[in-house]
ZAMAR-964804 format. One record per residue (C-alpha): x, y, z. Coordinates in nm, 3 decimals, decimal comma, padded with zeros to 5 digits, always signed. Layout:
// ZAMAR-964804
+---------+---------+---------+
:       X :       Y :       Z :
+---------+---------+---------+
:       X :       Y :       Z :
...
+---------+---------+---------+
This chain:
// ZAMAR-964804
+---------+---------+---------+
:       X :       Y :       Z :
+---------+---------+---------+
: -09,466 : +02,989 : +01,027 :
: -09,472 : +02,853 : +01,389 :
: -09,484 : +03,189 : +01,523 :
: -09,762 : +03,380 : +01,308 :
: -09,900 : +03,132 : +01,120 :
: -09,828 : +02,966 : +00,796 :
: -10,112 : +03,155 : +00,591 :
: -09,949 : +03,516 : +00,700 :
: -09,623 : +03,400 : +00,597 :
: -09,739 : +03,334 : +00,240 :
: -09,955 : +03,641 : +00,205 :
: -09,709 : +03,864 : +00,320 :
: -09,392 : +03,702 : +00,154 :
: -09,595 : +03,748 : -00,158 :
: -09,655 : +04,103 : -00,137 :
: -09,297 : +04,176 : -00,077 :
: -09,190 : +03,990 : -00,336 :
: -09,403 : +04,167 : -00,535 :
: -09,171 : +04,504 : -00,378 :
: -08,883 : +04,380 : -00,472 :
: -08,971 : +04,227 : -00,872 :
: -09,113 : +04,596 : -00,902 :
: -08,782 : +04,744 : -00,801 :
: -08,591 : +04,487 : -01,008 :
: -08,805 : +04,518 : -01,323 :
: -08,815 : +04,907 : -01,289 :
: -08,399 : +04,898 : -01,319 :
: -08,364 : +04,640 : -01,589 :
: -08,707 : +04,697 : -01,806 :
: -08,749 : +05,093 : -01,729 :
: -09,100 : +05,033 : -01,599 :
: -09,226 : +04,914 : -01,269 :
: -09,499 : +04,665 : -01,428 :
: -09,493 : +04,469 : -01,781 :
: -09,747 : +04,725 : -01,938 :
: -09,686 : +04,611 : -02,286 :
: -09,783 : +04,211 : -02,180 :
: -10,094 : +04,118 : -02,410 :
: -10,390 : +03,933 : -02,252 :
: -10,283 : +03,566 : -02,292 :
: -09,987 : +03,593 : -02,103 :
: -10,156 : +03,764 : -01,842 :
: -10,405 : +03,497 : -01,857 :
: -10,180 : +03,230 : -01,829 :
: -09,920 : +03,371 : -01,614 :
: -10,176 : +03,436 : -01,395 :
: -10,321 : +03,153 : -01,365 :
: -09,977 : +03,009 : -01,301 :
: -09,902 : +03,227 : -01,007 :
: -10,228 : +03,089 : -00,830 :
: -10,222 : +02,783 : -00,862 :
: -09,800 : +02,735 : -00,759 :
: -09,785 : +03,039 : -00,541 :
: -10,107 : +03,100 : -00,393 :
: -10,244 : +02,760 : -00,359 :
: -09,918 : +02,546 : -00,413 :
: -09,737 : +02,713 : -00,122 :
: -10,012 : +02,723 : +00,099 :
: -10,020 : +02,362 : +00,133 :
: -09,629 : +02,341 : +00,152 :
: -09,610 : +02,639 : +00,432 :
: -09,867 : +02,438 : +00,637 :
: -09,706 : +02,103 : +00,556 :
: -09,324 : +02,290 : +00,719 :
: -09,558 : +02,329 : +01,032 :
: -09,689 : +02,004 : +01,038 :
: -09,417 : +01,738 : +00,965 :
: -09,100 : +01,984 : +00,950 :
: -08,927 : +02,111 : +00,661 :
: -08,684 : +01,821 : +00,587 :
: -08,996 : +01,624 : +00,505 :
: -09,154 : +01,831 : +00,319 :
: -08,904 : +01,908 : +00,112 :
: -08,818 : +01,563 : +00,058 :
: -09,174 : +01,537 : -00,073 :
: -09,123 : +01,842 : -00,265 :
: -08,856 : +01,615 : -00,489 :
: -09,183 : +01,487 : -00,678 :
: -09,226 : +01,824 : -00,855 :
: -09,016 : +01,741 : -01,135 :
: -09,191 : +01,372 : -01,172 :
: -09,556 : +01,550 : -01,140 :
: -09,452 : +01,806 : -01,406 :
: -09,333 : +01,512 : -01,603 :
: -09,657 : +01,341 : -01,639 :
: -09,881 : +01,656 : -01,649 :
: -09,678 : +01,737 : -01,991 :
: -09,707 : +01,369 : -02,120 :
: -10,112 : +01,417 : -02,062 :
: -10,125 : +01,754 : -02,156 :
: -09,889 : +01,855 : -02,415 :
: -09,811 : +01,501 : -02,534 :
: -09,445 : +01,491 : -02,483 :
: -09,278 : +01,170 : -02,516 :
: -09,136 : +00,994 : -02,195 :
: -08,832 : +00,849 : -02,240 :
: -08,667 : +00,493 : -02,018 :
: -08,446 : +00,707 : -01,863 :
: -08,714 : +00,925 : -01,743 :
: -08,952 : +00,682 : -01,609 :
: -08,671 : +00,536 : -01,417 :
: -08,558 : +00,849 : -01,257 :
: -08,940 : +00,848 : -01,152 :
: -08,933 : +00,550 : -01,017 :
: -08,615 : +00,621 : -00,813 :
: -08,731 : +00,941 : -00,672 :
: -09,096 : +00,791 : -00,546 :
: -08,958 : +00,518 : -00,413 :
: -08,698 : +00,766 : -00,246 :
: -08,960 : +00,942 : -00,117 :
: -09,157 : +00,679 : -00,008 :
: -08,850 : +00,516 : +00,218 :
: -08,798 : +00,877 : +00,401 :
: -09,159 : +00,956 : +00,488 :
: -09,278 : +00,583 : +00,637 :
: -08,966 : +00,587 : +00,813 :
: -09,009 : +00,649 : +01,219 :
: -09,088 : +00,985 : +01,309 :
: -08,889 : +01,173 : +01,573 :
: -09,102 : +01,330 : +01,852 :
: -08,996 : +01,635 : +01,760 :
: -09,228 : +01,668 : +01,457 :
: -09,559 : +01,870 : +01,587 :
: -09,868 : +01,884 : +01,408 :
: -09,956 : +02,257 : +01,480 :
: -10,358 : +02,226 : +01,466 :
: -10,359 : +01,838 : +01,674 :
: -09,999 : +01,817 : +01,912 :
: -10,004 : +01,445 : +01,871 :
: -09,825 : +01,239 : +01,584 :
: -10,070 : +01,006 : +01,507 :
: -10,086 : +00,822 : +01,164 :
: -10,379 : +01,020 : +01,015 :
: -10,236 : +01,396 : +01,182 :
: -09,864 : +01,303 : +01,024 :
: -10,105 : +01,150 : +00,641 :
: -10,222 : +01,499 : +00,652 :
: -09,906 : +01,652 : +00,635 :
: -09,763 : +01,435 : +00,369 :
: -10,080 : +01,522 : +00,176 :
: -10,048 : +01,891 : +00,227 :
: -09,693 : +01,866 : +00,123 :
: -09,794 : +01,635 : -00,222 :
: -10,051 : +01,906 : -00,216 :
: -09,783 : +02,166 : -00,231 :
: -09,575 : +01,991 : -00,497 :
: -09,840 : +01,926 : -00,763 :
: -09,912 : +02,304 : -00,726 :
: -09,581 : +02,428 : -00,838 :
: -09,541 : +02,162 : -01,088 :
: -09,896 : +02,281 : -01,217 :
: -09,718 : +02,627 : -01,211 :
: -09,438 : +02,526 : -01,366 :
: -09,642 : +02,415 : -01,666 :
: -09,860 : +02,686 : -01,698 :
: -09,597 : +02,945 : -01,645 :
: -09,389 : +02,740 : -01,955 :
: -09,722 : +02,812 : -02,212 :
: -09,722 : +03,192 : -02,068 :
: -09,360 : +03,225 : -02,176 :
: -09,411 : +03,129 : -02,557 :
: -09,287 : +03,400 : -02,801 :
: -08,989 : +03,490 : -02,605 :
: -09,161 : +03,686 : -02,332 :
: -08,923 : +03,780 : -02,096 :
: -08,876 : +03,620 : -01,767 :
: -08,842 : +03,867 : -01,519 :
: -09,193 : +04,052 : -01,666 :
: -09,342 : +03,675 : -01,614 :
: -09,241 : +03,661 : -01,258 :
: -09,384 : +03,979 : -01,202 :
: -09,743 : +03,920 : -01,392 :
: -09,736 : +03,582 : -01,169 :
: -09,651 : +03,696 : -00,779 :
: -09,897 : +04,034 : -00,868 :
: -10,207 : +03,806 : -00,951 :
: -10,096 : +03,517 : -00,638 :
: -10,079 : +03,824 : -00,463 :
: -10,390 : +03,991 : -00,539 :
: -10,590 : +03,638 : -00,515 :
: -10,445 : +03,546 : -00,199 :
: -10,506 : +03,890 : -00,042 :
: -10,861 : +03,913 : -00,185 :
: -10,914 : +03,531 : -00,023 :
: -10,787 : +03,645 : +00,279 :
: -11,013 : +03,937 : +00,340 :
: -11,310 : +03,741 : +00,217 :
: -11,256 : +03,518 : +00,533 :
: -11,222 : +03,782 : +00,691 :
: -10,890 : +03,727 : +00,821 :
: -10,688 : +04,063 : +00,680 :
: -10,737 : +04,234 : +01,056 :
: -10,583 : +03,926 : +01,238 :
: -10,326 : +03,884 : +00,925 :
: -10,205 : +04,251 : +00,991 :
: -10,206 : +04,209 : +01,333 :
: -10,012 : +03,930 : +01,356 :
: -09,742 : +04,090 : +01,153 :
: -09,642 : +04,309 : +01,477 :
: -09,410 : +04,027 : +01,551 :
: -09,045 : +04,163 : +01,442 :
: -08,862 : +03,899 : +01,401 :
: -09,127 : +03,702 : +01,203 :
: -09,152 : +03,997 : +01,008 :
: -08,731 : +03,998 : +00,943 :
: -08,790 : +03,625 : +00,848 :
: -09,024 : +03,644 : +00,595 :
: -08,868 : +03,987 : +00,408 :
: -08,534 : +03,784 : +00,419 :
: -08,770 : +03,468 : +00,286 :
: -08,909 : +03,689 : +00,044 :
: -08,606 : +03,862 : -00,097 :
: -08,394 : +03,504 : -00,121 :
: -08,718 : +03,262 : -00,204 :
: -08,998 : +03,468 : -00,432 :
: -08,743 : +03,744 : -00,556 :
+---------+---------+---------+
């Protein structure tokens, strides 16, 4: 991410996971895409790849620029708590003592890690500094990040009703991030720089092996 950018990383991580599921579902399903998949778990597996892989990693990829990746994934803990209370308000499940006091643990966890002092090695790519607001940011883009996949999480779960298979889900989900993210990318007209930037080699090692052991 530091050396072409957080938003080309997750554009082009996407697209070769989407390589790879194709490969994968082409050996174990006999067809490269899930042809057979009726509209509603298109429309919800969809939706699902957006909003955790389009939008939800966006703000984590910029958040590992910003305050580092031990941070940020010590944020990221909150997923399971956010999908928690998403399916108490949305599908009414019942929250049990046990639960809420795992909760509690893990905010307050993360909490203690992310006020605690800051080394100076923690740059905020678009400010240098490490002021208070620059390093709020980067919590926020990591919360961001979190209550994107746990979003995904949930909508992905309502896609997979009926026994639809999992490996077909994964695939409906990375091609529609994939698409979305592409087609947002050339509407800012970024996909010229995005391309460009990609000339780096080794970036372009990192984020096939990213894509092949993270996505995939």
């Amino acid at each position: 991410g530091q050396r072409v950018g957080s938003a080309v990383v997750n554009v082009t991580r996407l697209a070769m996971a989407v390589f790879y599921l194709s490969i994968a579902h082409l050996v174990l399903q006999g067809q490269w895409w899930p042809v057979g998949a009726g509209k509603e778990p298109w429309f919800w597996l969809g939706l699902s790849g957006i909003v955790g892989l389009a939008i939800g990693d966006a703000f984590l990829f910029q958040a590992y620029v910003s305050i580092g990746p031990r941070r940020s994934q010590v944020v990221m803990t909150t997923v399971p708590v956010m999908s928690t209370v998403l399916a108490w308000l949305i599908f009414k499940e019942v929250l049990t003592a046990v639960e809420l006091l795992a909760m509690t643990l893990t905010l307050f966890g993360v909490a203690w890690v992310v006020s605690e002092r800051r080394s100076n090695r923690s740059r905020i790519a678009f400010a240098g500094d490490d002021n208070r607001r620059i390093y709020l940011i980067g919590v926020l883009l990591a919360l961001g990040g979190a209550a994107g996949q746990a979003g995904g999480l949930l909508l992905s779960k309502k896609g997979l009703e009926g026994g639809f298979p999992p490996l077909s889900a994964t695939v409906i989900r990375m091609v529609v991030a994939t698409a979305a993210i592409w087609l947002f990318t050339l509407l800012r007209g970024r996909g010229p720089a995005t391309i460009g930037a990609l000339r780096d080699r080794r970036a372009l090692i990192l984020i096939a092996g990213g894509a092949f052991t993270g996505p995939f």
